[in-house]
C-alpha positions in Angstrom: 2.6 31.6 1.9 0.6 32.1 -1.0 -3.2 32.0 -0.7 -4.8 28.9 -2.1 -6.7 30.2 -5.3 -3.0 30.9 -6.7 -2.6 27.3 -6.4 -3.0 25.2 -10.1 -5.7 23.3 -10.1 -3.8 20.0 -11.2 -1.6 20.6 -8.3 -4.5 20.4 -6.1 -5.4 16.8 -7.1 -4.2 13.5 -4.9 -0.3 12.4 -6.4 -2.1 9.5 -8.3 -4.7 11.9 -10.1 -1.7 14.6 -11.2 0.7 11.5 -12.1 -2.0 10.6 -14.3 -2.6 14.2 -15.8 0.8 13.9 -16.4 0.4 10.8 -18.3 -2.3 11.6 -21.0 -0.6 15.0 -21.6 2.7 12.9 -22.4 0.7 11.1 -24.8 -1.4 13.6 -26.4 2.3 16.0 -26.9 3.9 12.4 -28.3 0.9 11.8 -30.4 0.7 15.5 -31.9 4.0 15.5 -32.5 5.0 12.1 -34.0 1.8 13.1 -36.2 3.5 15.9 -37.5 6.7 14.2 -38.2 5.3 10.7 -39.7 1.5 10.9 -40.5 -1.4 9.1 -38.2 -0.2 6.0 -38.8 2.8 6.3 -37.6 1.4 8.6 -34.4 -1.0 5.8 -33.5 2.0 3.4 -33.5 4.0 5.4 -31.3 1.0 6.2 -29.3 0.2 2.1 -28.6 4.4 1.8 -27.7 4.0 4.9 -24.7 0.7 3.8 -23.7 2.2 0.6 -22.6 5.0 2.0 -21.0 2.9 4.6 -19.3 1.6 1.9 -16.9 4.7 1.7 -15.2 5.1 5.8 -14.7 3.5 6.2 -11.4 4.4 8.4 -8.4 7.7 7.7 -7.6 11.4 10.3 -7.1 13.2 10.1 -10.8 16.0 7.9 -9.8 13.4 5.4 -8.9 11.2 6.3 -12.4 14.4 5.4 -14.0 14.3 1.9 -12.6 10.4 1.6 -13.6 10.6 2.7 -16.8 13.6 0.8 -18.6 12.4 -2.9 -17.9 8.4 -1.1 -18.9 10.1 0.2 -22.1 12.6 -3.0 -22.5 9.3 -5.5 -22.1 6.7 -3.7 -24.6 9.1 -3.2 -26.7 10.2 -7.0 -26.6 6.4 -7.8 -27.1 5.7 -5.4 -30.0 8.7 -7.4 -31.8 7.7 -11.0 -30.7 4.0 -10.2 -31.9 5.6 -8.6 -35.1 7.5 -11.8 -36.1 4.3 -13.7 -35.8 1.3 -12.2 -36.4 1.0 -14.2 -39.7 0.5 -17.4 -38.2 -1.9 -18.3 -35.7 -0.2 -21.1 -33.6 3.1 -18.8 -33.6 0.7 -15.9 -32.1 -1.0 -17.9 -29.8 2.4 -19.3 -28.4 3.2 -15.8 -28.2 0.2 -14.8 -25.9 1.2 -17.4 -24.2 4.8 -17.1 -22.9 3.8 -12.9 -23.0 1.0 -14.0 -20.4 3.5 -16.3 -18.0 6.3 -14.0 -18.1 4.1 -11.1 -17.6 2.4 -12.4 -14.4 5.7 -13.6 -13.1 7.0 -10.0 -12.2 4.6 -10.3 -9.2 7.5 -12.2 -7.6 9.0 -8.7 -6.9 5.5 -8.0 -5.1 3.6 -4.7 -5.3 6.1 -3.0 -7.7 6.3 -5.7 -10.4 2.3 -5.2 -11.7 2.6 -1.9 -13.6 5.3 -4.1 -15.9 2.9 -7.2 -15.4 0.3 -4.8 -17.7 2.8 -2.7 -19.5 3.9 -5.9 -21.4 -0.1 -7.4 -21.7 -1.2 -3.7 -22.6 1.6 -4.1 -25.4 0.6 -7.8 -26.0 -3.0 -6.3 -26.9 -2.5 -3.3 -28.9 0.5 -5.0 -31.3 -2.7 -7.5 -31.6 -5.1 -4.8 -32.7 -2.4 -2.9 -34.8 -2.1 -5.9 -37.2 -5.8 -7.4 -37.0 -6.7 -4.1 -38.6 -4.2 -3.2 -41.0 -2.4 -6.1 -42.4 1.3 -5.2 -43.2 4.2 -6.4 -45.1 7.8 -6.5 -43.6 8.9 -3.0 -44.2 5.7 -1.6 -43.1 5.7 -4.2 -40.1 9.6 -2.9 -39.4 8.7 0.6 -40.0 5.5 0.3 -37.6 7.7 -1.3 -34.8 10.1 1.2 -35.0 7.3 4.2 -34.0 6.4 1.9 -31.1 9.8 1.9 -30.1 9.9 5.5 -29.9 6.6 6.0 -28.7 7.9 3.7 -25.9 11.1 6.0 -25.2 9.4 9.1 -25.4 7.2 8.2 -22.8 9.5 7.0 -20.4 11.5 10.7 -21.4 8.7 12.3 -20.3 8.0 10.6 -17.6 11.7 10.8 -16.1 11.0 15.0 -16.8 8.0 15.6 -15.0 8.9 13.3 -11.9 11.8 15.8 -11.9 9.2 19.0 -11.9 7.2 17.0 -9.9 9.0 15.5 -7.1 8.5 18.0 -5.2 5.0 18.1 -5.1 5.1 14.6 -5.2 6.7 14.9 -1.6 4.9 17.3 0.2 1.7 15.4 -1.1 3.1 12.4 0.3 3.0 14.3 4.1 -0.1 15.4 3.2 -1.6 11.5 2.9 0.5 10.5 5.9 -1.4 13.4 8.1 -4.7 12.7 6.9 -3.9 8.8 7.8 -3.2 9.6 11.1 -5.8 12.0 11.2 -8.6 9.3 10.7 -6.7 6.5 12.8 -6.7 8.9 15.4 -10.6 9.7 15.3 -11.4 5.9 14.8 -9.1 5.4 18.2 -11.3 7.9 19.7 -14.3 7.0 19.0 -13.2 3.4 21.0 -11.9 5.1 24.0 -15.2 6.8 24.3 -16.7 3.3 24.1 -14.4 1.8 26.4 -15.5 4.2 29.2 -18.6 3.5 28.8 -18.1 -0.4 29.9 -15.5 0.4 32.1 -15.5 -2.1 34.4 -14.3 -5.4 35.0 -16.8 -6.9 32.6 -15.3 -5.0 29.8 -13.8 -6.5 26.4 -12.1 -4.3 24.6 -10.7 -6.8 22.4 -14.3 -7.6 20.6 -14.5 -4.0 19.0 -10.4 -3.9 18.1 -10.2 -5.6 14.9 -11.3 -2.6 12.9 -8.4 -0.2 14.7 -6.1 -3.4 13.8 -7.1 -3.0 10.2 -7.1 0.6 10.5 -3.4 0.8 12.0 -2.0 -2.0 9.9 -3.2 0.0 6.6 -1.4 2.7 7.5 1.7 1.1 7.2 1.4 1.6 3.3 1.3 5.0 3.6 4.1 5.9 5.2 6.2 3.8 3.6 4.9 5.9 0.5 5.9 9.0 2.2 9.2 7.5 2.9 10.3 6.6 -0.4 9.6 9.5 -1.3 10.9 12.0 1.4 13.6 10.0 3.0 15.6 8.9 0.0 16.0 12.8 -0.7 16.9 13.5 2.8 20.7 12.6 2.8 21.2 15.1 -0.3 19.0 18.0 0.7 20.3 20.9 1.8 20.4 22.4 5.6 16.5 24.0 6.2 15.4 22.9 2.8 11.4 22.6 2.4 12.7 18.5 2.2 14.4 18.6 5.2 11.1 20.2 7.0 9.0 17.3 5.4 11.4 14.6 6.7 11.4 15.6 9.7 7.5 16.0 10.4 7.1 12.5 8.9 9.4 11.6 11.4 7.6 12.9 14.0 4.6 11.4 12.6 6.0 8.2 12.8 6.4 8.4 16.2 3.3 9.8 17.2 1.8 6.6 15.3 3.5 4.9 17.9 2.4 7.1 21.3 -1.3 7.3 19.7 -0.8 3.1 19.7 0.4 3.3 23.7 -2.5 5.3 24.8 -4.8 2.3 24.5 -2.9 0.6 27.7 -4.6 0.3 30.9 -7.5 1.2 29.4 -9.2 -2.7 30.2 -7.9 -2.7 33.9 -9.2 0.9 34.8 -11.3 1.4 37.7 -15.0 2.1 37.6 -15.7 5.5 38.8 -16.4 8.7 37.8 -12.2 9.6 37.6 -11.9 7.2 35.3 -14.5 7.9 33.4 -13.2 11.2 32.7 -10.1 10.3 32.0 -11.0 8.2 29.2 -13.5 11.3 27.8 -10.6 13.6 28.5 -8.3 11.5 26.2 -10.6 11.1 23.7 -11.5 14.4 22.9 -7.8 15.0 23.1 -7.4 12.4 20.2 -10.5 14.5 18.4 -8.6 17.6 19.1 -4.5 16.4 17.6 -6.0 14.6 14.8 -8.2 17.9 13.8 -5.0 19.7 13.5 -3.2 17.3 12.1 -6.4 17.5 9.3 -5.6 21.2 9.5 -1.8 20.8 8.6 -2.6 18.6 5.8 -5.2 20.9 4.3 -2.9 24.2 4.7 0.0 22.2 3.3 -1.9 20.9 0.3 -3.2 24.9 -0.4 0.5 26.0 0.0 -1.5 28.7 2.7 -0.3 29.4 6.6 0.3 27.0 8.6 -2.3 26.5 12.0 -1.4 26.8 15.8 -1.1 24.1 17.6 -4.6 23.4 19.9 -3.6 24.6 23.1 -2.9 22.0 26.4 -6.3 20.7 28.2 -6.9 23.1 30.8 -8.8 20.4 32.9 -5.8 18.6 35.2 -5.5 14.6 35.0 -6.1 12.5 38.4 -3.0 12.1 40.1 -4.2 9.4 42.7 -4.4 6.1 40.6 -0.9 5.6 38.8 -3.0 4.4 35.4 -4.6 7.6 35.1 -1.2 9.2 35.6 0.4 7.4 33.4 -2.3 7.4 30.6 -2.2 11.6 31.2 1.5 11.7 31.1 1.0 9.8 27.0 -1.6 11.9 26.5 0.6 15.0 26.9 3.9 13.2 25.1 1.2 13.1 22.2 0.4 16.9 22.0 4.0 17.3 22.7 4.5 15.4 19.3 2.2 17.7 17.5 3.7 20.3 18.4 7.1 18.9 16.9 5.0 18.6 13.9 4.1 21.7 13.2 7.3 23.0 14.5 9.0 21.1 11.8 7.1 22.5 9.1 8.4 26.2 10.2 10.4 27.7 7.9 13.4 27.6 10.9 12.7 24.3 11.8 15.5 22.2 13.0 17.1 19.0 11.1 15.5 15.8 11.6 16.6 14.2 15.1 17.5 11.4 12.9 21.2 11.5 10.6 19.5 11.2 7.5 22.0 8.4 6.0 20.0 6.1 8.5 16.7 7.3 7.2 17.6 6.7 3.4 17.8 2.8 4.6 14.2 2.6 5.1 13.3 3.6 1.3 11.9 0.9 -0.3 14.3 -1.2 -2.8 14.1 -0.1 -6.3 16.5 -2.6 -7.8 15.9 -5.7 -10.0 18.1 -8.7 -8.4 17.1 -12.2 -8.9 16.3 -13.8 -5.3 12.5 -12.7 -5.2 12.1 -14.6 -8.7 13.9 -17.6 -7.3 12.1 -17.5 -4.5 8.9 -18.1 -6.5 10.3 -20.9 -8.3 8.4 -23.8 -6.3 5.3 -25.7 -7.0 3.6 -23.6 -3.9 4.9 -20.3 -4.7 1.4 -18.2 -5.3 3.0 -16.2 -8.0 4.1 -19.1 -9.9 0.1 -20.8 -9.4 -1.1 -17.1 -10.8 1.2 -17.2 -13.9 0.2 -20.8 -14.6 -3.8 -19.7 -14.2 -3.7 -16.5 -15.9 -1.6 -18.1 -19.0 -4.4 -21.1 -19.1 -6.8 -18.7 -18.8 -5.0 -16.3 -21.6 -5.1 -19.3 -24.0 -8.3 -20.1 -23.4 -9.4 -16.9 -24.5 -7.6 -16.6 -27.8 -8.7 -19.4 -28.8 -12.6 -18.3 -27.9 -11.8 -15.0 -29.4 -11.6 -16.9 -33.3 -15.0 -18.9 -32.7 -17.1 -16.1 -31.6 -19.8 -15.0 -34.1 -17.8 -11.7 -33.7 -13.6 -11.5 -34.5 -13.4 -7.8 -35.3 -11.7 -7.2 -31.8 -10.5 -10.5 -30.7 -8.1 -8.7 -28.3 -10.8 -7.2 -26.1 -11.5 -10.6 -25.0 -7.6 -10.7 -23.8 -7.5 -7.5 -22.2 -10.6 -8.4 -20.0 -9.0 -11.6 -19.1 -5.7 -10.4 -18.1 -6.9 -7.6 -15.9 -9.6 -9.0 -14.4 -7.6 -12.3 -13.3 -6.1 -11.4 -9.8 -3.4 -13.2 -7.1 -6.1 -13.9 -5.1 -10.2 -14.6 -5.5 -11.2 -11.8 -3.1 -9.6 -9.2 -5.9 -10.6 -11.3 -9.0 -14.2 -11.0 -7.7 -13.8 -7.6 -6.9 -12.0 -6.9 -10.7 -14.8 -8.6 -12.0 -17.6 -6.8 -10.7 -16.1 -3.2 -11.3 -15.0 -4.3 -14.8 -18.7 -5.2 -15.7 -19.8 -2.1 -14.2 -16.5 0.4 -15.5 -18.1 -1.0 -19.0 -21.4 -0.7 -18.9 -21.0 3.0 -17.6 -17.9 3.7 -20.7 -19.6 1.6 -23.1 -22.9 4.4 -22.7 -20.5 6.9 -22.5 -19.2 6.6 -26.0 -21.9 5.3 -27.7 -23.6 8.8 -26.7 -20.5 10.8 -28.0 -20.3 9.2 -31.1 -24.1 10.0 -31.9 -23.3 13.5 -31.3 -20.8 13.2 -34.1 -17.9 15.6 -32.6 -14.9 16.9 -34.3 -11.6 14.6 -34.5 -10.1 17.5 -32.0 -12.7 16.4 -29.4 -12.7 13.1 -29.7 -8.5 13.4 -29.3 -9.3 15.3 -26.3 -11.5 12.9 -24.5 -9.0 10.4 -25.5 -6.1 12.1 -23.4 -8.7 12.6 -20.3 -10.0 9.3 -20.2 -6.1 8.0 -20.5 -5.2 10.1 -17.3 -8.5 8.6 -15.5 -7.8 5.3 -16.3 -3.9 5.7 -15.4 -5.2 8.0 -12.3 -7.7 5.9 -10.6 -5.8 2.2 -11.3 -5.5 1.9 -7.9 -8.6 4.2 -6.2 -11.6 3.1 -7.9 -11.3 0.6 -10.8 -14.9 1.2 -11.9 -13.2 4.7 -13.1 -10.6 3.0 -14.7 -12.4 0.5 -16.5 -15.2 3.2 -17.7 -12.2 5.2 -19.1 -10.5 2.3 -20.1 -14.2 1.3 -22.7 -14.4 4.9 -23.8 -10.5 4.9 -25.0 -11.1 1.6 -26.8 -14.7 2.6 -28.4 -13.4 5.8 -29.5 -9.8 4.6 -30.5 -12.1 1.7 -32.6 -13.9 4.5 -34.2 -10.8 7.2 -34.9 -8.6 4.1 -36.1 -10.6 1.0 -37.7 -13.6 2.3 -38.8 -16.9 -0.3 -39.1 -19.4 0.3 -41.4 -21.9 -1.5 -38.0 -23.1 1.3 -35.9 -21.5 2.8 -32.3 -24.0 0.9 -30.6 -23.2 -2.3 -32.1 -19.5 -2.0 -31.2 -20.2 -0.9 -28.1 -22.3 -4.0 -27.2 -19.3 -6.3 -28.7 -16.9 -4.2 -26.4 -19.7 -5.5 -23.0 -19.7 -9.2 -24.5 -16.4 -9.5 -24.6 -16.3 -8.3 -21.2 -18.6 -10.2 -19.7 -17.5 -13.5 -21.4 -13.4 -12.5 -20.1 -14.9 -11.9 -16.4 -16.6 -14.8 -16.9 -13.0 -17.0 -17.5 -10.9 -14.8 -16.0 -13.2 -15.9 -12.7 -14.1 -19.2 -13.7 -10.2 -19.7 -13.8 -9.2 -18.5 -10.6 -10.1 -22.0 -9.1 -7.9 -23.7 -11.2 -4.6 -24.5 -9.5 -5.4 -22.3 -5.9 -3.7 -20.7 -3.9 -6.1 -20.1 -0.9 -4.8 -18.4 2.0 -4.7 -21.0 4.5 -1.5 -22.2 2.8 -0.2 -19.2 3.2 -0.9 -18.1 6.6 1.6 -20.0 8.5 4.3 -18.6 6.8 3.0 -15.1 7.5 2.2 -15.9 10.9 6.1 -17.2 11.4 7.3 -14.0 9.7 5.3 -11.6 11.8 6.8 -13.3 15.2 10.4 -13.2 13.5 9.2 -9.2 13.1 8.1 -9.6 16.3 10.6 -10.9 18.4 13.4 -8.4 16.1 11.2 -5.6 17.0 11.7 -6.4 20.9 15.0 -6.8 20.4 15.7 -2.7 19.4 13.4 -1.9 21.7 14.8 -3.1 24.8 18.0 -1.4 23.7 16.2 2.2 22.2 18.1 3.8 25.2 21.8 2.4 23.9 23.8 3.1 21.1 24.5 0.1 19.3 26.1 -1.3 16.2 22.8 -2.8 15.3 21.0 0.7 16.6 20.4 2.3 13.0 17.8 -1.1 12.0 15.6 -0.1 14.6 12.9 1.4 12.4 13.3 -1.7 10.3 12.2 -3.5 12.3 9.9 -1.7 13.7 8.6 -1.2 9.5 8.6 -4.9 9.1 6.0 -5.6 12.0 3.8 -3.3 10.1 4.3 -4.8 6.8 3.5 -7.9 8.1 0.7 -6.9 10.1 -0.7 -5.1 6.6 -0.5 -8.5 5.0 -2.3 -10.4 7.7 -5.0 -8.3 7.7 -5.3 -8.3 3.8 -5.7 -12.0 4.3 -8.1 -11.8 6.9 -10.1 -9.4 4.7 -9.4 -12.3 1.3 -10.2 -15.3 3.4 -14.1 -14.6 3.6 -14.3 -14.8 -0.3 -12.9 -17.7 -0.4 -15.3 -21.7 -0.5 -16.2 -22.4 2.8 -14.2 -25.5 2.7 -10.8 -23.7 2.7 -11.3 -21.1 5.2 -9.3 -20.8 8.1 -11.1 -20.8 11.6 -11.6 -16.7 11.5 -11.4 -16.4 15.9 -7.4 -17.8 15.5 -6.3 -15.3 12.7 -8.1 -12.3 14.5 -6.6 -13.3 17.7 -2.6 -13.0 16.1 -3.9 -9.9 14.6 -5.5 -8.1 18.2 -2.8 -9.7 20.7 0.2 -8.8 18.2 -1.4 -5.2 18.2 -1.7 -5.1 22.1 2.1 -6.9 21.8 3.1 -3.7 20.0 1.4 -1.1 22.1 3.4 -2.4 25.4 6.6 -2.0 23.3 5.5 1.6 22.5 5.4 2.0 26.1 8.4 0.7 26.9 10.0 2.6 24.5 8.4 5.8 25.5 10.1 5.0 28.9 13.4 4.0 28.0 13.9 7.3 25.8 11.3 10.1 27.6 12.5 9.1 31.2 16.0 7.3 31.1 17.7 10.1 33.4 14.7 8.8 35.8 15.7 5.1 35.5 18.1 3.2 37.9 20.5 1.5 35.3 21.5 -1.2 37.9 17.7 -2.3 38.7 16.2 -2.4 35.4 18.9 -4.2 33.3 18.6 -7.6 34.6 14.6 -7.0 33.7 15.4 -6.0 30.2 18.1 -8.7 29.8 15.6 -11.4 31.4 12.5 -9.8 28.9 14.8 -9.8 26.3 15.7 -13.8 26.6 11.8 -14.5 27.3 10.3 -13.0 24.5 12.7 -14.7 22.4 11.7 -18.2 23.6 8.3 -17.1 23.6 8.1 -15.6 19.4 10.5 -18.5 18.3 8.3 -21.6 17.5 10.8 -23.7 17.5 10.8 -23.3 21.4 7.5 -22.7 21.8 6.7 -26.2 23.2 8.6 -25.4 26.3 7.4 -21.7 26.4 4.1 -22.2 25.9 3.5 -25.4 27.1 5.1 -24.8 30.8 3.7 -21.8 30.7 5.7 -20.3 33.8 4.4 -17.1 34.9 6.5 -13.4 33.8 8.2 -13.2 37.2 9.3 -17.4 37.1 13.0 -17.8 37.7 13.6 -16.7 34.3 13.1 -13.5 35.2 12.7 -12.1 38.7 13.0 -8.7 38.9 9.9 -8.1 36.7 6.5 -6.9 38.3 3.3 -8.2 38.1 1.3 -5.9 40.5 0.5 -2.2 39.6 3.0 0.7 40.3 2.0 3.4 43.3 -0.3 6.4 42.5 3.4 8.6 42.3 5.9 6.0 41.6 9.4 6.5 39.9 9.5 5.1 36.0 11.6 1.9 37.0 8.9 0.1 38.9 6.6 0.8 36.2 9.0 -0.2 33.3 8.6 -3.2 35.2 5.2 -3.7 35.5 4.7 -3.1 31.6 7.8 -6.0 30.9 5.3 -8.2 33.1 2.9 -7.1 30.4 4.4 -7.5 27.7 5.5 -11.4 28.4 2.0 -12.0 29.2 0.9 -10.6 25.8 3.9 -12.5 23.9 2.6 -15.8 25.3 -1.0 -14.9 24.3 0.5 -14.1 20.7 2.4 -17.2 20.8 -0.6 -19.6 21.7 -2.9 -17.9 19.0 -0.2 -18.2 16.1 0.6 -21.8 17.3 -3.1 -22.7 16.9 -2.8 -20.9 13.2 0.2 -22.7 12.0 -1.3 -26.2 13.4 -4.6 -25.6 11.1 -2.3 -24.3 8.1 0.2 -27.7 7.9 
């Protein structure tokens, strides 16, 4: 390894900060160069075209780049044309902002990937705007100047395809990096409430109450890894045996499935007894906790510095009780965890072995990067959210151009625009958010420039601060807005300044640049209760989807121990209880923004949230048996159970059968299924009785689930 101040300094920044180096160096080597070739005009043409692309180059592999950049190009491209063809008449360009504004919000419908060409097409939408407000043109010069945004456009998404390819693999290993820190933190957080459930231990204790924030926790790390494995595990089937990719893959792996023991060890922990054994158990496994997610911390930081890898903390020296079979059993997950670190850091060794997965199954799990037709058709309904959105946001849009004419002020008209459509979100709980960071971003870019442009710099510097407040902007999109939308005022003050020229001072344009801001928050927010989408309506369709993920996610794992036709979609389903989960809690975070008289009852959504949690800590569990101890398990006494499990939890997470499941309410060992224990497992008993005891569980906690998403669904329809 080589020591850490060898390292670059850009390669020591977070993917999302280097991605966004990346960018404004793109520009500024497009600009410079198209300057050379065609004069300023035509290099701040070709500069507008790649700076509207650019927002769809973010950290991704290149075949997926590919498929981000050619509908980014394809749409600002498309709306530098449309705006050329009728900039000279108003009601032509306002029916352009228009449709530009309804079928740039619709490419939500392919979720989270669809905003970067939401913007890339209003971003073009804007600057074609500014371009002819300016400078009016005649047809050649309107032909030749949409030909320079055309290969501004395709430059960009050249450069972009180029450095993802001498990127990806920093890009990867940055990727593990986040995924370790993740788990770092969620393991701390879980620490920190073991150590305050042993301090209530008892049968007075409530876990539950003090949960919700490791729900939250656990649910938002779902996003990370699926980061990490669209980035390592589509590379896995094509990378060469002991290949620094292979290594990655598999530690993420093993991450993965540490998320899932670190999940098990909160079992028990409500029905342990209160005494001093217990006590220390719980302090025992909580600094153990401290301890794994310390190294983990150390892995990422030694990974990120390219320096040697630590040791592994060594096994507690201290010996769990072995007279109560939950302290057993909570000692014996506690040592499959360090065992799990261990794999980690083995993986990263340079002779490492392959990942215990075949790595066609893994490149399954990567994210789709495709542009088919049935998310967009699935938003084609009066209730769809995205639809609402695009109907709002091109109200709102219109609204705005026409403001922008009557204004004392029509120098910048698009400014108004810009603020509109960035600060105008799916939901209120962003748009408020948008709006306040806007404001703020403003204020603090606004000061900015007005301070550099009293100190009269060189053109050089002013370029320069133009690229580096490009790659903040493009770099902290999704970290910190305020960043972005500071940047974003300094690269429209100084671009004002370097391009159109006023004879009205810095300061005054800068104060145009904060009206027009606060007057676009002020529509963009005022909008967002015009034809709602509030979450309410949306929850029971989440709630259905996460007991579908539910009761799929059962399914595999009832089966982990088999082989199976349907075996390789068991980490899909164990990825979509996540997703779902991720989205829940979103909601329950968007919900408390929302009027009063449209919020869910808060108890019943946290309730799905906290018993779906515990529903997928038992499954851990089970799991952890079925694979850790199956030479231990007698096949002939435990099938039946799983068999029985398997047909309850299905009646149990369908709501279409709920009535009778929940409503009879027979206990886990009813006729249904007989051989499945409620009562606890000896001190030193073999894994089968306990596998039964934690299918009695895990029923009980599937009927909980089922009651509490009932009682959500009833208050949604």
């Amino acid at each position: 390894m080589i020591p850490a101040r060898a390292i670059p300094f850009p390669w020591r920044l977070p993917a999302p900060l280097l991605n966004g180096a990346s960018v404004g160096v793109g520009l500024a080597v497009i600009t410079a160069v198209v300057a050379s070739l065609g004069g300023m005009p035509a290099a701040v043409a070709a500069s507008s075209g790649a700076a509207a692309a650019s927002v769809a180059d973010t950290v991704s592999t290149p075949r997926a780049k590919t498929a981000q950049m050619v509908p980014a190009v394809i749409g600002s491209v498309l709306v530098a044309a449309l705006v050329a063809l009728t900039h000279a008449q108003l009601w032509a360009l306002t029916a352009c902002v228009l449709l530009v504004s309804f079928t740039g919000v619709m490419w939500n419908a392919w979720g989270k990937r669809g905003g970067p060409q939401t913007f890339a097409m209003v971003l073009s939408l804007v600057f074609q705007m500014a371009a002819y407000a300016s400078h009016p043109m005649d047809a050649q010069a309107t032909w030749q100047h949409l030909a320079w945004v055309t290969v501004g456009a395709l430059s960009l998404a050249l450069w972009s395809h180029l450095s993802a390819m001498v990127l990806a693999g920093r890009y990867r290993t940055l990727a593990l990096v986040d995924s370790l820190k993740a788990l770092a933190q969620l393991m701390r957080t879980q620490a920190a409430w073991t150590t305050s459930v042993g301090q209530q231990i008892g049968p007075s204790a409530a876990p539950d109450a003090s949960l919700l924030p490791l729900v939250r926790q656990q649910a938002a790390i779902a996003d990370v890894f699926q980061s990490a494995r669209d980035l390592l595990y589509s590379q896995a089937a094509k990378a060469p045996q002991g290949s620094r990719t292979l290594r990655l893959t598999s530690a993420l792996f093993h991450i993965v499935n540490l998320r899932d023991v670190v999940l098990a060890c909160q079992l028990d922990l409500d029905s342990l007894p209160a005494n001093i054994h217990a006590q220390r158990s719980l302090q025992a496994l909580a600094q153990t906790l401290v301890d794994q997610a310390n190294h983990l911390d150390d892995l990422a930081l030694a990974l990120r510095n390219h320096t040697r890898l630590p040791e592994a903390p060594p096994w507690p020296a201290a010996p769990w009780p072995d007279h109560d079979a939950r302290l057993i059993s909570l000692g014996r997950r506690a040592r499959y965890m360090l065992q799990l670190g261990q794999d980690i850091s083995a993986s990263l060794a340079k002779n490492s072995q392959p990942p215990p997965v075949d790595p066609a199954v893994l490149v399954t799990l990567v994210s789709p990067t495709d542009w088919t037709l049935a998310p967009l058709r699935a938003q084609l309904n009066w209730q769809s959210p995205v639809l609402r959105h695009a109907l709002r946001a091109t109200l709102a849009m219109g609204c705005a151009d026409a403001l922008a004419h009557w204004l004392p002020w029509t120098s910048h008209p698009h400014w108004l625009l810009m603020t509109v459509a960035v600060v105008m979100r799916g939901n209120l709980e962003q748009t408020l958010a948008r709006r306040d960071a806007r404001i703020l971003g403003t204020l603090v870019g606004c000061a900015l420039a007005s301070a550099l442009l009293w100190l009269n710099p060189g053109a050089a510097w002013l370029f320069a601060v133009l690229a580096l407040s490009l790659s903040l902007a493009h770099g902290y999109v999704q970290r910190d807005y305020r960043i972005t939308a500071a940047s974003g005022a300094l690269l429209a003050l100084l671009q004002a300044h370097l391009f159109t020229p006023s004879h009205h001072p810095a300061l005054f344009v800068a104060g145009e640049r904060l009206a027009d801001t606060l007057i676009g928050a002020g529509l963009a927010w005022g909008f967002s209760y015009v034809l709602p989408s509030w979450e309410k309506n949306r929850l029971p369709d989440l709630v259905r989807r996460l007991l579908k993920a539910q009761a799929h996610y059962a399914h595999h794992v009832l089966r982990w121990h088999q082989n199976h036709p349907q075996s390789t979609r068991r980490s899909h389903a164990r990825r979509e209880v996540y997703d779902v989960l991720w989205l829940l809690a979103q909601a329950l975070e968007r919900v408390k923004k929302e009027p009063r008289r449209v919020r869910p009852r808060d108890l019943e959504l946290d309730t799905v949230l906290i018993r779906s949690h515990r529903l997928i800590s038992h499954l851990a569990g089970i799991k952890g048996l079925l694979t850790t101890r199956q030479g231990e398990l007698d096949q002939a006494q435990i099938q039946p159970a799983l068999l029985a499990t398997g047909q309850r939890l299905e009646a149990l997470l369908t709501l279409q059968e709920q009535e009778t499941a929940a409503g009879d309410a027979p206990s886990p060992t009813s006729d249904a299924s007989p051989d499945i224990l409620l009562e606890l497992p000896a001190a030193h008993a073999a894994p089968g009785p306990w596998l039964l005891h934690r299918l009695s569980q895990t029923v009980g906690e599937a009927r909980a689930l089922s009651l509490a998403a009932k009682a959500v669904t009833r208050a949604g329809d």
